[in-house]
N, C-alpha and C positions, 0 to 999 in steps of 0.2 A: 160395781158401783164405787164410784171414788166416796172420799172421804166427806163432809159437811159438819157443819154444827149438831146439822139434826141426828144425823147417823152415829157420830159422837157421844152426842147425850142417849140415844136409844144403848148403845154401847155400854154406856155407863150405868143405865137402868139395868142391862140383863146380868152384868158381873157385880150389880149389889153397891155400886160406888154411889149414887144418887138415888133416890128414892123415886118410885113414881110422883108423889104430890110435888117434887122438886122441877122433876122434869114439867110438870103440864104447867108449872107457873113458867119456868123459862119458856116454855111454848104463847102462854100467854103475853108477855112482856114484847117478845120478838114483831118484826113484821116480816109478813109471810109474801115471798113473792106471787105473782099470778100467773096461772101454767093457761088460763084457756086465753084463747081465741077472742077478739072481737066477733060477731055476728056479720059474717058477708054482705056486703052491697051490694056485689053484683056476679056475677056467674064465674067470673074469671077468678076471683077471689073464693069462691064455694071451691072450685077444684085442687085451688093450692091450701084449703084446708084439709085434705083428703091426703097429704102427704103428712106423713108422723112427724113431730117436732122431736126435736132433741130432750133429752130429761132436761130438767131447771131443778140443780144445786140446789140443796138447801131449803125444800121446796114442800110441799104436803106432799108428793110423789114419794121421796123418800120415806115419810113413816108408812104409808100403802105397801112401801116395797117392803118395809120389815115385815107387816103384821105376812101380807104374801109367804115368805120365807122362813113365818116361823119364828121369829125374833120377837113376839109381842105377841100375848094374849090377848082374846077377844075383849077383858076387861081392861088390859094398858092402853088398847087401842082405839075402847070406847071414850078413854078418861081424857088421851092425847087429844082425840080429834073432836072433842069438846072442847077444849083450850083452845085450840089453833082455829073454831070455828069463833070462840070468844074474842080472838085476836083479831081477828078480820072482820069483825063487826066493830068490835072499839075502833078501828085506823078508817072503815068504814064511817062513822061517826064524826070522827073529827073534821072540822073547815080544813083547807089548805092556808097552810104556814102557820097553824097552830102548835 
């Protein structure tokens, strides 16, 4: 897995350079791109969702992949993915061109 912001900061969380409270506010602050799918319309479109998309940078996949691999305790990666669920309800939230 290449490099990101996110992978960065988890990085900096395990070698003690950033703290967890630090990282899950940068997690908060952040916007978080969106890895799913629209909901298919029509049949043709259900089948090409049945083909695996490419990871999305910078993404919530990435901190899955740490906690996966071991890089992040079950308590880092309850804390992160409480921010990052914080963050996409606030951007959630706001009008457009606000």
């Amino acid at each position: 897995m290449s490099s990101s912001e996110v992978t960065d900061l988890i990085s900096a969380l395990r070698t003690g350079q950033v703290t967890l409270a630090e990282v899950a506010e940068c997690f908060r602050r952040r916007s978080w791109p969106r890895t799913r799918r629209p909901a298919p319309a029509a049949s043709l479109e259900f089948a090409e969702q049945l083909d695996p998309e490419a990871d999305v940078p910078d993404s919530y996949e990435d901190l899955t992949w740490a906690y996966d691999k071991g890089e992040l305790t079950a308590e880092q990666y309850d804390t992160l993915s409480l921010a990052v669920a914080e963050s996409i309800r606030a951007e959630a939230g706001r009008s457009p061109g606000s």
